[in-house]
Backbone of each chain as ProteinMPNN parsed JSONL, in Angstrom:
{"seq_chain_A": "XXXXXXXXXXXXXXXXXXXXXXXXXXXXXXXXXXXXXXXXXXXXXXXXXXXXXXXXXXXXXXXXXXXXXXXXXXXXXXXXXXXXXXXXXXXXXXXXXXXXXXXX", "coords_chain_A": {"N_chain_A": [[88.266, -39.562, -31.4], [87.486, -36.644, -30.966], [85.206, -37.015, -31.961], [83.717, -39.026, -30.079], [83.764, -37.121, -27.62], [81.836, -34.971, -28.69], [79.818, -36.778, -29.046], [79.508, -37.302, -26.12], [78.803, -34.651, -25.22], [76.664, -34.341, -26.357], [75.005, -36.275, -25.286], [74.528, -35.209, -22.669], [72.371, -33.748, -22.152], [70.451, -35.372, -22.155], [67.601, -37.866, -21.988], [67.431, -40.99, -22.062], [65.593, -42.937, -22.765], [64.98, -46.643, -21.576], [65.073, -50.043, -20.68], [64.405, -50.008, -17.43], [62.548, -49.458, -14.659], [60.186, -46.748, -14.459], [60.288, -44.38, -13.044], [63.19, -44.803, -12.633], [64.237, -42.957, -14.806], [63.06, -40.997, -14.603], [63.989, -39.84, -12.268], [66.437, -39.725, -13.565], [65.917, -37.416, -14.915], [65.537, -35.123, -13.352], [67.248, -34.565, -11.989], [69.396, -34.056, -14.119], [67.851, -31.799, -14.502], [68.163, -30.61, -11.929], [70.819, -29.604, -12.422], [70.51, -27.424, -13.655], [70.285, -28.174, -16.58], [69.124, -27.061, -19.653], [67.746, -26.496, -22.473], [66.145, -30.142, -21.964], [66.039, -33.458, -23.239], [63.909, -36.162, -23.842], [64.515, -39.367, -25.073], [63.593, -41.776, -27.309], [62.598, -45.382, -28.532], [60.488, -47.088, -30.834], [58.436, -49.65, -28.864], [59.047, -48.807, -26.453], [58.217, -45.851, -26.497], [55.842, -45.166, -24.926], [56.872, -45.051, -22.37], [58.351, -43.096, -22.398], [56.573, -40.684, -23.004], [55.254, -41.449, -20.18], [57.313, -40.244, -18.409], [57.883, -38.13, -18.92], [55.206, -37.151, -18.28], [55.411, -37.622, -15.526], [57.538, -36.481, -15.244], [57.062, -33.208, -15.214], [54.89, -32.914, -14.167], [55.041, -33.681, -11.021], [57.97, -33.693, -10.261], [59.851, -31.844, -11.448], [58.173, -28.727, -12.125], [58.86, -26.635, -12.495], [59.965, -27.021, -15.628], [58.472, -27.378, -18.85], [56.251, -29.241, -21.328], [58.183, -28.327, -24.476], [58.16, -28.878, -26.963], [57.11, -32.286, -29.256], [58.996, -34.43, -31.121], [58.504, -36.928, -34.195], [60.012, -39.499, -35.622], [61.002, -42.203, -38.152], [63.347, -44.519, -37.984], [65.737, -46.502, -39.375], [66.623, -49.643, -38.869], [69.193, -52.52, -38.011], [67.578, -55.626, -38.139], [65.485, -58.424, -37.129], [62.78, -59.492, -39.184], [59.429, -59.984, -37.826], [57.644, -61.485, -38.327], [58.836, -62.737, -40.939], [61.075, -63.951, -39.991], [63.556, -62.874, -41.627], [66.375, -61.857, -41.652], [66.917, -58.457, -41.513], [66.86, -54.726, -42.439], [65.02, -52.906, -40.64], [61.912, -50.692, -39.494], [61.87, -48.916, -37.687], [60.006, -46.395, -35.114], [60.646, -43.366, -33.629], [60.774, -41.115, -30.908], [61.623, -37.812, -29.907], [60.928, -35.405, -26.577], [60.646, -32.379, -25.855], [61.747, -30.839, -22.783], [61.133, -27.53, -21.541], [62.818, -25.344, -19.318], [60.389, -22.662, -17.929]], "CA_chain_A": [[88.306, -38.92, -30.073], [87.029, -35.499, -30.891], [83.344, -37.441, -32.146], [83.475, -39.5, -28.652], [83.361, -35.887, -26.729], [80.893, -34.955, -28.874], [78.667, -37.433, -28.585], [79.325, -36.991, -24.762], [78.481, -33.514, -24.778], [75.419, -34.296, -26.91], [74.27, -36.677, -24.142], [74.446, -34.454, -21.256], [70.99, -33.489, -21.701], [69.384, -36.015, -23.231], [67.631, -39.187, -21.358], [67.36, -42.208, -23.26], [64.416, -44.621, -22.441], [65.263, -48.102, -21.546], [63.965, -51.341, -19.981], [64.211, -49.956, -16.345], [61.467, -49.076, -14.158], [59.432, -44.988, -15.308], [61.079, -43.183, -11.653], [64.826, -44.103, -12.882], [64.477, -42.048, -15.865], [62.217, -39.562, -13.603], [65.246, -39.484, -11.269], [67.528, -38.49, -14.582], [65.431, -35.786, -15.882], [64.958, -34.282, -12.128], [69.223, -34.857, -11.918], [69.457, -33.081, -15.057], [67.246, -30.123, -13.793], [68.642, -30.124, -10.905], [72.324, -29.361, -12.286], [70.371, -26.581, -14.355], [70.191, -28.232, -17.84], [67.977, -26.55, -20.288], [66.713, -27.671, -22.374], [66.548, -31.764, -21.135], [65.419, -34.368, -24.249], [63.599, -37.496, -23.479], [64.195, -39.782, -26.373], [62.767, -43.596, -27.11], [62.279, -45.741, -30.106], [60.013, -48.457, -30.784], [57.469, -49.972, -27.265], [59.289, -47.713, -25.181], [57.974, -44.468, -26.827], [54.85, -44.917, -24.069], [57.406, -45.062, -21.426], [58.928, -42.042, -22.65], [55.889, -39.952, -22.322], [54.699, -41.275, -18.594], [58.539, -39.875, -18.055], [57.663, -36.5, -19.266], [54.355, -36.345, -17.967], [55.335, -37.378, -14.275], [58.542, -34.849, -13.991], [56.13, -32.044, -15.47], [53.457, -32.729, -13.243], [55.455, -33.728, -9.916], [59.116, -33.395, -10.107], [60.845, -30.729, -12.199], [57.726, -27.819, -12.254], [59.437, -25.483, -14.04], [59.403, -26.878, -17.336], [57.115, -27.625, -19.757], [57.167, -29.548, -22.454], [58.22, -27.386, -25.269], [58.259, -30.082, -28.366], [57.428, -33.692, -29.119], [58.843, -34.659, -32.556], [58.947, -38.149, -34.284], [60.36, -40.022, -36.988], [61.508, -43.056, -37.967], [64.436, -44.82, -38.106], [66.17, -47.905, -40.524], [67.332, -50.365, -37.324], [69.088, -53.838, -38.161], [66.984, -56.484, -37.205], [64.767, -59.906, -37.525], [61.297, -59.431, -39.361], [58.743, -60.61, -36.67], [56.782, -62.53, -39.962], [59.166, -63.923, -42.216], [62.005, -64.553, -40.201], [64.29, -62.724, -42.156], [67.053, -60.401, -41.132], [67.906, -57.22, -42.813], [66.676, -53.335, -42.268], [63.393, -52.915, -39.761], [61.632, -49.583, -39.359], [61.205, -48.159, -36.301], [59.331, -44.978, -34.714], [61.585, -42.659, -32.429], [60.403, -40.204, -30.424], [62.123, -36.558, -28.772], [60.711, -34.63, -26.123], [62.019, -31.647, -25.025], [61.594, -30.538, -21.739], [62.203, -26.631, -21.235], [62.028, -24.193, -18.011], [59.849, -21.173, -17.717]], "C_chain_A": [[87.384, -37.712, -30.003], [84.659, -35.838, -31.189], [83.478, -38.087, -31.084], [82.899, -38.047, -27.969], [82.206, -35.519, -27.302], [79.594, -35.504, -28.796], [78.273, -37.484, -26.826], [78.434, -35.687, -24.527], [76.992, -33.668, -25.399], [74.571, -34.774, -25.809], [73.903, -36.104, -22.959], [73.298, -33.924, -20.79], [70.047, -34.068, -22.104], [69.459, -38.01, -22.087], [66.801, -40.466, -22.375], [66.745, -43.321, -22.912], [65.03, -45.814, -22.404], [64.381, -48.944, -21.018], [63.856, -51.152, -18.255], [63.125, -49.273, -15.883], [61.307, -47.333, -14.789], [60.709, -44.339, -14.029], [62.637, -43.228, -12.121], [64.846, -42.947, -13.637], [63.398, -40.647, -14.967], [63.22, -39.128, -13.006], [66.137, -39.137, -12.489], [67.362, -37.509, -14.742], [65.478, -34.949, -14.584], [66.527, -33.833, -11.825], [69.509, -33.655, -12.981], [68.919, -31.442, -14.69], [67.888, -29.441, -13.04], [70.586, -29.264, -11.162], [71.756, -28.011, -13.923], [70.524, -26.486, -16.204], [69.082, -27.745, -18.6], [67.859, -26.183, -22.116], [66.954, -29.019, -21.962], [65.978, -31.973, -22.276], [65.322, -35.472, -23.331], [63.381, -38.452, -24.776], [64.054, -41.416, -26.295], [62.625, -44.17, -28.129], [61.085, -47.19, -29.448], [58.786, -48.3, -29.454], [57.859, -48.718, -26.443], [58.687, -46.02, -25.645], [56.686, -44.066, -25.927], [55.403, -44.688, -22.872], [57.939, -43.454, -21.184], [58.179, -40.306, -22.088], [55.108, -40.002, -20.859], [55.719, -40.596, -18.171], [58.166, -38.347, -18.023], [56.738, -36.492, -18.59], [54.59, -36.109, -16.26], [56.481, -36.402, -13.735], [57.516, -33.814, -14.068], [55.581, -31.463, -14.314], [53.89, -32.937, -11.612], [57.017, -33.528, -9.397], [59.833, -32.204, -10.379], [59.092, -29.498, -12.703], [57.868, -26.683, -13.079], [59.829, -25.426, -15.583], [58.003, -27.665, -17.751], [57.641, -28.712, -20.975], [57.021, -28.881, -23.73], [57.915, -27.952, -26.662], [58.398, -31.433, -27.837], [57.777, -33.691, -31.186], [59.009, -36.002, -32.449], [59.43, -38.673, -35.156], [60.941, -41.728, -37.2], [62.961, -43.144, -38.485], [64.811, -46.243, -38.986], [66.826, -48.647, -38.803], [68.054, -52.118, -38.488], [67.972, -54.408, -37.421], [65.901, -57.648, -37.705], [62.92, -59.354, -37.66], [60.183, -60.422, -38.609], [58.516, -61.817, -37.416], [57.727, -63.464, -40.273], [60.386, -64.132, -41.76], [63.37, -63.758, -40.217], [65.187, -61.6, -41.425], [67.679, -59.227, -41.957], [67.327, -55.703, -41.571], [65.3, -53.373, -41.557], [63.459, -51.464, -39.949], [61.566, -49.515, -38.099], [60.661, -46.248, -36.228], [60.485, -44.749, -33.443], [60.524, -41.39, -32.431], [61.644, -39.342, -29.471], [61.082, -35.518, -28.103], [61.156, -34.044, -25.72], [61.29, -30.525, -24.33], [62.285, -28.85, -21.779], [61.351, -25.524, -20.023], [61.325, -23.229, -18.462], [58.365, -21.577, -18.854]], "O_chain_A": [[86.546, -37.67, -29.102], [83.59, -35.317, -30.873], [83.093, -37.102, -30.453], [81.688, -37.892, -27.816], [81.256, -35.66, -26.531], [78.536, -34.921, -28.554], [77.15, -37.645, -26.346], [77.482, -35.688, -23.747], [76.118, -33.025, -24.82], [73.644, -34.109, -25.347], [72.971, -36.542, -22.285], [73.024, -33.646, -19.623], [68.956, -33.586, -22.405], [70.334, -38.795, -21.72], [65.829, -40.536, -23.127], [67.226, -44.446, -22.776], [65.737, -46.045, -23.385], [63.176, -48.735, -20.877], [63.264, -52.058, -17.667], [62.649, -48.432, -16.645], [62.193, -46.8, -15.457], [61.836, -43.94, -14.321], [63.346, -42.222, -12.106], [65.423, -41.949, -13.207], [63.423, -39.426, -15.118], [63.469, -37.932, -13.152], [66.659, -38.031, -12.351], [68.204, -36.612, -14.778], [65.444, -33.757, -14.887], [66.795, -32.698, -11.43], [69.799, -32.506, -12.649], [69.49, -30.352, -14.656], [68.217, -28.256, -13.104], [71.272, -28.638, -10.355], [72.449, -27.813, -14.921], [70.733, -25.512, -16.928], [67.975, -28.043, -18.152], [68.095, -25.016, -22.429], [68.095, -29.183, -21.532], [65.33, -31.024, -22.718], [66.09, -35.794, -22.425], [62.348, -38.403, -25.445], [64.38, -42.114, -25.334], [62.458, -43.355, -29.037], [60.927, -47.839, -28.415], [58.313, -47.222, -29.096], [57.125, -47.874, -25.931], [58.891, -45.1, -24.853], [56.315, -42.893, -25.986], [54.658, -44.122, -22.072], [57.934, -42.808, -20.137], [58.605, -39.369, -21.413], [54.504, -39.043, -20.379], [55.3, -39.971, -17.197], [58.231, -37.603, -17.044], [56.989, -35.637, -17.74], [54.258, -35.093, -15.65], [56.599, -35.807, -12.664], [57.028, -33.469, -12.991], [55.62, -30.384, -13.724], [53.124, -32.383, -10.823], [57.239, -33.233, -8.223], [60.405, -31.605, -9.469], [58.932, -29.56, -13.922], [57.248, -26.078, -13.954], [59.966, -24.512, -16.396], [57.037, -28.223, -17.23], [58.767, -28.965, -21.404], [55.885, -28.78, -24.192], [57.331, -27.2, -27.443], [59.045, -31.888, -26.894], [57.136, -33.209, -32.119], [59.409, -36.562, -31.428], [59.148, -37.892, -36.065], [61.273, -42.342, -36.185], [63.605, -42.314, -39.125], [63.87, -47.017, -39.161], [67.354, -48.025, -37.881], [67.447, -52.614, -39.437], [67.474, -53.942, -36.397], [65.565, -57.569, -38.886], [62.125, -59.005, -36.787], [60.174, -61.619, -38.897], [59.041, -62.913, -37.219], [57.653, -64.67, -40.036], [61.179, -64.499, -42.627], [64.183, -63.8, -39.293], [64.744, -60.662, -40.763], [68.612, -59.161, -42.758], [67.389, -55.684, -40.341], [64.441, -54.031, -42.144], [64.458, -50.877, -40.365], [60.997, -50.437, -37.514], [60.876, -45.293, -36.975], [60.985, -45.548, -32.651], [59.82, -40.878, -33.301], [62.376, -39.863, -28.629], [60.409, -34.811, -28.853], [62.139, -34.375, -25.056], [60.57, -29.645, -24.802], [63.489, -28.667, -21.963], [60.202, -25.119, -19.845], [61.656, -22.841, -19.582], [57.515, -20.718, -19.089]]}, "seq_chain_B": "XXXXXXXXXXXXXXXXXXXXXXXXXXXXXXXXXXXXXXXXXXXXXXXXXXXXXXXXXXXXXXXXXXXXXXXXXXXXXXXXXXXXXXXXXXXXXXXXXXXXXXXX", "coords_chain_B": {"N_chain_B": [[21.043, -34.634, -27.028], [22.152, -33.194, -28.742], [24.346, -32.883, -27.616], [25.335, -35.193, -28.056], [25.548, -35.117, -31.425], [27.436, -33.268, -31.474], [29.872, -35.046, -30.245], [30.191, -37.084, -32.39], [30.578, -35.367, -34.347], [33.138, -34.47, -33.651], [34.688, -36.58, -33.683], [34.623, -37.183, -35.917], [36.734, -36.809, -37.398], [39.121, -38.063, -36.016], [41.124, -40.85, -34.863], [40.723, -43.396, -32.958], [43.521, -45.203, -31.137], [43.65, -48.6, -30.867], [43.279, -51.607, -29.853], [43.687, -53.195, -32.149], [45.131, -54.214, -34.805], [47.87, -52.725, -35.946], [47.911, -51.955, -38.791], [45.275, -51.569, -39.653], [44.655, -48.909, -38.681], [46.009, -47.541, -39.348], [44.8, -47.228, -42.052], [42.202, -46.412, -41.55], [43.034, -43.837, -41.16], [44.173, -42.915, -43.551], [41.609, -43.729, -45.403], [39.932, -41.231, -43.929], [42.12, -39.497, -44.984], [41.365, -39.639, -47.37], [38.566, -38.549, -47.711], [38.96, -35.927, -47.673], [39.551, -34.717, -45.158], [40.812, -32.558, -43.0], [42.719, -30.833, -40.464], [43.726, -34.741, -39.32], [43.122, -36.372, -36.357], [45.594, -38.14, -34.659], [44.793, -40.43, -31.718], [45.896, -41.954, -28.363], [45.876, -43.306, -25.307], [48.407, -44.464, -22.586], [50.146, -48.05, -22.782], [49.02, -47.2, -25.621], [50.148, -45.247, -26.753], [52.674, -45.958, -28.181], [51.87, -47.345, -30.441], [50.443, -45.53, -31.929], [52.208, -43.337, -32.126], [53.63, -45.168, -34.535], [51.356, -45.742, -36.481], [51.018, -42.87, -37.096], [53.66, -42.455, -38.3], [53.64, -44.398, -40.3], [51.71, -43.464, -41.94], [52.008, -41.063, -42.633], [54.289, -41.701, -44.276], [53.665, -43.664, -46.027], [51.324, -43.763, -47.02], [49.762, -41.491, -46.998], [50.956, -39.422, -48.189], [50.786, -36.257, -48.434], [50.159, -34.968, -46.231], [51.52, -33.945, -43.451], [53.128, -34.319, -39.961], [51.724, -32.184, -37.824], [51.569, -31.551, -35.252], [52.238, -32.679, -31.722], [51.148, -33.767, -29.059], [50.98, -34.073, -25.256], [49.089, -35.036, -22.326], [47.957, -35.795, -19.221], [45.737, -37.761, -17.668], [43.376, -38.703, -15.764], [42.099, -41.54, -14.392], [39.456, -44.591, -13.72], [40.511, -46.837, -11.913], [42.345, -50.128, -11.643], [44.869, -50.246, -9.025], [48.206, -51.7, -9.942], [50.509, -52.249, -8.272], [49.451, -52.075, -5.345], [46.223, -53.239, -5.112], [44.309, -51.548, -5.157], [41.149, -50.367, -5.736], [40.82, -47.168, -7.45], [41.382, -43.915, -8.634], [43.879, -43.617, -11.335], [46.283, -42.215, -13.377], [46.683, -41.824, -16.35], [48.7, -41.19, -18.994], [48.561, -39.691, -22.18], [48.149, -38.947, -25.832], [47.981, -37.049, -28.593], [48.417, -36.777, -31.928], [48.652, -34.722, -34.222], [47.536, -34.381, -37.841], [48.388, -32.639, -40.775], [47.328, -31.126, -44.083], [50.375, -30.519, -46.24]], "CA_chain_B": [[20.965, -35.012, -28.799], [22.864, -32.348, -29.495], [25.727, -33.728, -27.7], [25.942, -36.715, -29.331], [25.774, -34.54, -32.36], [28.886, -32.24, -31.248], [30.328, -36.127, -30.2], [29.929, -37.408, -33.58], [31.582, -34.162, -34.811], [34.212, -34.063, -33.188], [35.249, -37.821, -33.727], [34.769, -37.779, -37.208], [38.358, -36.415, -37.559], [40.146, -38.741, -34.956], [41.267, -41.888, -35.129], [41.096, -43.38, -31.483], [43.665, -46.354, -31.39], [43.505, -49.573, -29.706], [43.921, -53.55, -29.712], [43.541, -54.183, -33.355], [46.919, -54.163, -35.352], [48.814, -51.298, -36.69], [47.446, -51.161, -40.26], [43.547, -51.003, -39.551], [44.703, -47.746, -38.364], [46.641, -46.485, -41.094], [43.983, -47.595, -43.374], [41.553, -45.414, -40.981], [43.914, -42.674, -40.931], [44.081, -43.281, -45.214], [40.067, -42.977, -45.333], [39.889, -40.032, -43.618], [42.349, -38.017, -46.226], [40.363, -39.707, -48.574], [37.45, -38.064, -47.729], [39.286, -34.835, -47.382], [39.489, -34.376, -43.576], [42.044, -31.862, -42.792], [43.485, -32.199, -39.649], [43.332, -35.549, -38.766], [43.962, -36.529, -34.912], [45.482, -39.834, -33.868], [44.96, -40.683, -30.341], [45.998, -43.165, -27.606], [46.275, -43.267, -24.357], [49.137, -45.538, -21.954], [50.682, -48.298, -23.843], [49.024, -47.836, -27.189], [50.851, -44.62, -27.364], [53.813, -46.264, -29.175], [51.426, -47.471, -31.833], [49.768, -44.274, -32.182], [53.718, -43.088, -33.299], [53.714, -45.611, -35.572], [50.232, -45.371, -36.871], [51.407, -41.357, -37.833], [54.863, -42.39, -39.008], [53.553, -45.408, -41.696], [50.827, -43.216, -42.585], [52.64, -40.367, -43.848], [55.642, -41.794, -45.122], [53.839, -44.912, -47.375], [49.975, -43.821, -47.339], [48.845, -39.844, -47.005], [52.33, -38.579, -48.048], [50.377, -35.288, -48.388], [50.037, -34.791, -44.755], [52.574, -34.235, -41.979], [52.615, -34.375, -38.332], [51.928, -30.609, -37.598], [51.961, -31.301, -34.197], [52.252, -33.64, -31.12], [50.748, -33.012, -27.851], [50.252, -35.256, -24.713], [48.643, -34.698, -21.439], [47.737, -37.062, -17.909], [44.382, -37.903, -17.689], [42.984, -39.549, -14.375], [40.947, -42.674, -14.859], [38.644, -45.416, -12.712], [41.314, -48.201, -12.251], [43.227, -50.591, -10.251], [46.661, -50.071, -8.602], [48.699, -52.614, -10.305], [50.718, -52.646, -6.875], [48.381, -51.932, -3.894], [45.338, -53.991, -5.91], [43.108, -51.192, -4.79], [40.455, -49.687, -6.897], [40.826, -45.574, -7.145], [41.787, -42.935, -9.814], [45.597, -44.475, -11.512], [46.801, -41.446, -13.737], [47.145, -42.068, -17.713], [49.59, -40.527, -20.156], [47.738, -39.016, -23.492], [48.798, -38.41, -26.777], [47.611, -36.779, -29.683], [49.154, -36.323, -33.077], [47.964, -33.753, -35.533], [48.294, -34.459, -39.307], [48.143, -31.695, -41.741], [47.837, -31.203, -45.193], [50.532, -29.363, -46.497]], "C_chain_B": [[22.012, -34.202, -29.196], [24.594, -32.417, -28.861], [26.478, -34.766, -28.363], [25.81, -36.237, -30.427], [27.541, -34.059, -32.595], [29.983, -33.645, -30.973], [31.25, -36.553, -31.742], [31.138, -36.234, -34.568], [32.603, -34.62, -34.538], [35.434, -35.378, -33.588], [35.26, -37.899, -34.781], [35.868, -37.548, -38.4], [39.562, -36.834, -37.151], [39.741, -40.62, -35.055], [41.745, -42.214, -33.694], [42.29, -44.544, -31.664], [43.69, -46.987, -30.047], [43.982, -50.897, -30.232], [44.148, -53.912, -30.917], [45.15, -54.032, -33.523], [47.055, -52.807, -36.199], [48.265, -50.541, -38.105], [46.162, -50.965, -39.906], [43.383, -49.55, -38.952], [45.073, -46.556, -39.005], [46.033, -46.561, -42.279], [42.832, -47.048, -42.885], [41.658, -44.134, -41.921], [43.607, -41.81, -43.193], [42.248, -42.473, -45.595], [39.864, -41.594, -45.415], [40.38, -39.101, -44.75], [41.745, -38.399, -47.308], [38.997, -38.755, -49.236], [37.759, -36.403, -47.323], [39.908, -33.949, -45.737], [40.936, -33.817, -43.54], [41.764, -31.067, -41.651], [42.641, -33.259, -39.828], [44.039, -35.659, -37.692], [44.307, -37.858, -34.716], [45.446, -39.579, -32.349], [45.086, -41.906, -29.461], [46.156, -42.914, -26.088], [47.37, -44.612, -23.32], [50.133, -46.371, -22.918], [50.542, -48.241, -25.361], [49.588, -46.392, -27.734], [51.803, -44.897, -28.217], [53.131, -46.762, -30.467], [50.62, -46.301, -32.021], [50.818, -43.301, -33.196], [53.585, -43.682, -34.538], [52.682, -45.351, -36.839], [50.799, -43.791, -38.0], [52.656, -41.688, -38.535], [54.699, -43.198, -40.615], [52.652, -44.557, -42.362], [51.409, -41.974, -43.442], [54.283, -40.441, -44.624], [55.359, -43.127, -46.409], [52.315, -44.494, -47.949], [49.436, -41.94, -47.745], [50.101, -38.987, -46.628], [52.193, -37.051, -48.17], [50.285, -34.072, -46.99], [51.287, -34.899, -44.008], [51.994, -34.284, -40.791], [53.055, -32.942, -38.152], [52.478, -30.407, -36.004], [51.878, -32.302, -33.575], [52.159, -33.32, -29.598], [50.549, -34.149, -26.766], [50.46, -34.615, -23.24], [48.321, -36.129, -20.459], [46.219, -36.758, -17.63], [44.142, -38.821, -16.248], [41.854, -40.165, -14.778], [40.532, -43.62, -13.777], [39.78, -46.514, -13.103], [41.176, -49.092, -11.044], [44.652, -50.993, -10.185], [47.173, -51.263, -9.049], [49.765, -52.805, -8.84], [49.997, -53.223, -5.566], [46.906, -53.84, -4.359], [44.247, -53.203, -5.313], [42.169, -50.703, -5.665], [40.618, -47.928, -6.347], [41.4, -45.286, -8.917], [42.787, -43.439, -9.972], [45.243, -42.694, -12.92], [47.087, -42.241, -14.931], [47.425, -41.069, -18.323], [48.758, -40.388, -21.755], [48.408, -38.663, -24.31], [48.358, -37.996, -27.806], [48.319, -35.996, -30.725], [48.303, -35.609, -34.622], [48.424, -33.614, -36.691], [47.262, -33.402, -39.944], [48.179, -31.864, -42.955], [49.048, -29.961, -45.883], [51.759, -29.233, -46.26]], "O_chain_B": [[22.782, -34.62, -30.061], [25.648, -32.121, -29.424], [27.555, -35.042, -28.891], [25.998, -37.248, -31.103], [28.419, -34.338, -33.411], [31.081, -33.438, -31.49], [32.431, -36.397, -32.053], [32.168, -36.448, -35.206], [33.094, -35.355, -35.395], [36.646, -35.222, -33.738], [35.992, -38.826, -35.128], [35.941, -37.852, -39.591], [40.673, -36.436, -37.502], [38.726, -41.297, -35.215], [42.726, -41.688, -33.169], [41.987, -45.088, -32.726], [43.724, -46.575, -28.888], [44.968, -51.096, -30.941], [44.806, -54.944, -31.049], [46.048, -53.82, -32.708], [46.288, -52.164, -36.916], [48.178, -49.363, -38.453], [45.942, -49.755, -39.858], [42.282, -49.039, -38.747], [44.756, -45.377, -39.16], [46.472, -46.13, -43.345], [42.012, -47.058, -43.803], [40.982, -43.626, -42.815], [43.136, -40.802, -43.719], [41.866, -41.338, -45.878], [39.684, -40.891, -46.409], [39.702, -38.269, -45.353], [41.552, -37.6, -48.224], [38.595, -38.425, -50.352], [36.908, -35.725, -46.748], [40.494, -32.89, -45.514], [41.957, -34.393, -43.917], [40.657, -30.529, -41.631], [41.475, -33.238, -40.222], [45.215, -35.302, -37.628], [43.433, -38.717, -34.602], [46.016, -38.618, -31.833], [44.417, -42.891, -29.771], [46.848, -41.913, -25.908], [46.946, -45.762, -23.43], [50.851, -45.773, -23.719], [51.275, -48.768, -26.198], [49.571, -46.204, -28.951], [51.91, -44.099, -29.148], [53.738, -46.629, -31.53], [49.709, -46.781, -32.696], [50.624, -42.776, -34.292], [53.44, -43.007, -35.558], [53.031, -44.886, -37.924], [50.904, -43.733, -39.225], [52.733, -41.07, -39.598], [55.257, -42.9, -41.671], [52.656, -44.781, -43.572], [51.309, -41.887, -44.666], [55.03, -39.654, -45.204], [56.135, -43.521, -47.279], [52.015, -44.781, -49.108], [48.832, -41.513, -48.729], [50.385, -38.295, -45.651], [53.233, -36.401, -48.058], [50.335, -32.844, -46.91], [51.983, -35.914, -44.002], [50.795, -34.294, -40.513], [54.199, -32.496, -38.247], [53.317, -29.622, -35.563], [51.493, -33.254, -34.254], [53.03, -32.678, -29.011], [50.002, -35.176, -27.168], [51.433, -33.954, -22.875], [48.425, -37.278, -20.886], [45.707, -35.658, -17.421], [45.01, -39.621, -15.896], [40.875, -39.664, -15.331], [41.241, -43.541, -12.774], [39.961, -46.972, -14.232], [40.476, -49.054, -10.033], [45.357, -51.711, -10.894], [46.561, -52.194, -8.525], [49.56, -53.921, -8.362], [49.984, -54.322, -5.011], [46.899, -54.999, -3.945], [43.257, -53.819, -4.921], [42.724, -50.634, -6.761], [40.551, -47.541, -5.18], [41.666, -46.002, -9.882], [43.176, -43.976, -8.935], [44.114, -42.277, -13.177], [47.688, -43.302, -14.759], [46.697, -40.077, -18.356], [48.452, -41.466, -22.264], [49.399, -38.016, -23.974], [48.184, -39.051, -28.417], [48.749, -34.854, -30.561], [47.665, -36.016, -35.594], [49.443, -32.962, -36.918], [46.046, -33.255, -39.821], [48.984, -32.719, -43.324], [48.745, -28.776, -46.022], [52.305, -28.141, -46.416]]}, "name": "protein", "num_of_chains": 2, "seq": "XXXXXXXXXXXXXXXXXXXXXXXXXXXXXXXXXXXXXXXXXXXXXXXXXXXXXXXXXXXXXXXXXXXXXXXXXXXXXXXXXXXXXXXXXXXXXXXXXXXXXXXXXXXXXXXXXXXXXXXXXXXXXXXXXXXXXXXXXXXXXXXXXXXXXXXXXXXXXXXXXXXXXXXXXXXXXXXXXXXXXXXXXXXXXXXXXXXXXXXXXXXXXXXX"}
């Protein structure tokens, strides 16, 4: 229970790339702003890590003005999953990316 | 002349990426600290940002474990396109990324 809330409260400022169109996640981060979160994270793994930054660049540049982006870090990650090649299923790598969005 | 000098320069520290596959980049990237180059820049613009991540993540975690990612920067660039909606030709807005490996 007490790690559920947490992980809630972790999320509260943090938007999490998916398979939906760039403007939803534009419309989170601008949502987020708008209810005075600060800093906001934009985080992504894998393909979507290009999605991640049109996200950042179009609140920046047309939505949310008042921040910047303060940090991009990256790293990877161990994921289950099916080796494209051979088939096989075990441990994949992936690349994750955080940006973090902050006012002033 | 002396542009394409300062050109030449300037590129002979950056690793642009594009269409090929993932390793001919990290085997770039490899080169480069071979030959000492400290920074090196990866760059991509649009979708090949997510291999540009990768590119920096395989390279210093299996190849030029010497090097980190000091930094990670990305900017919107305006380019000669066409509107994947409209189908008009005009300026379309691209997402930029560049990742700065250090030694150190």
């Amino acid at each position: 229970m007490e790690q559920i809330e947490e992980q809630e409260k972790k999320e509260d400022n943090t938007v999490l790339i998916g398979k939906k169109p760039t403007m939803n996640y534009v419309i989170a981060v601008a949502t987020m702003a708008g209810s005075d979160k600060n800093p906001i994270f934009i985080k992504a793994r894998g393909k979507l890590i290009s999605k991640a930054v049109d996200v950042a660049q179009i609140s920046i540049r047309r939505f949310v003005k008042a921040y910047k982006i303060a940090n991009m870090t990256s790293a990877t990650e161990e994921m289950k999953g099916i080796d494209r090649k051979t088939g096989h299923e075990g441990p994949i790598n992936v690349s994750v990316i955080a940006i973090e969005l902050r006012k002033g």
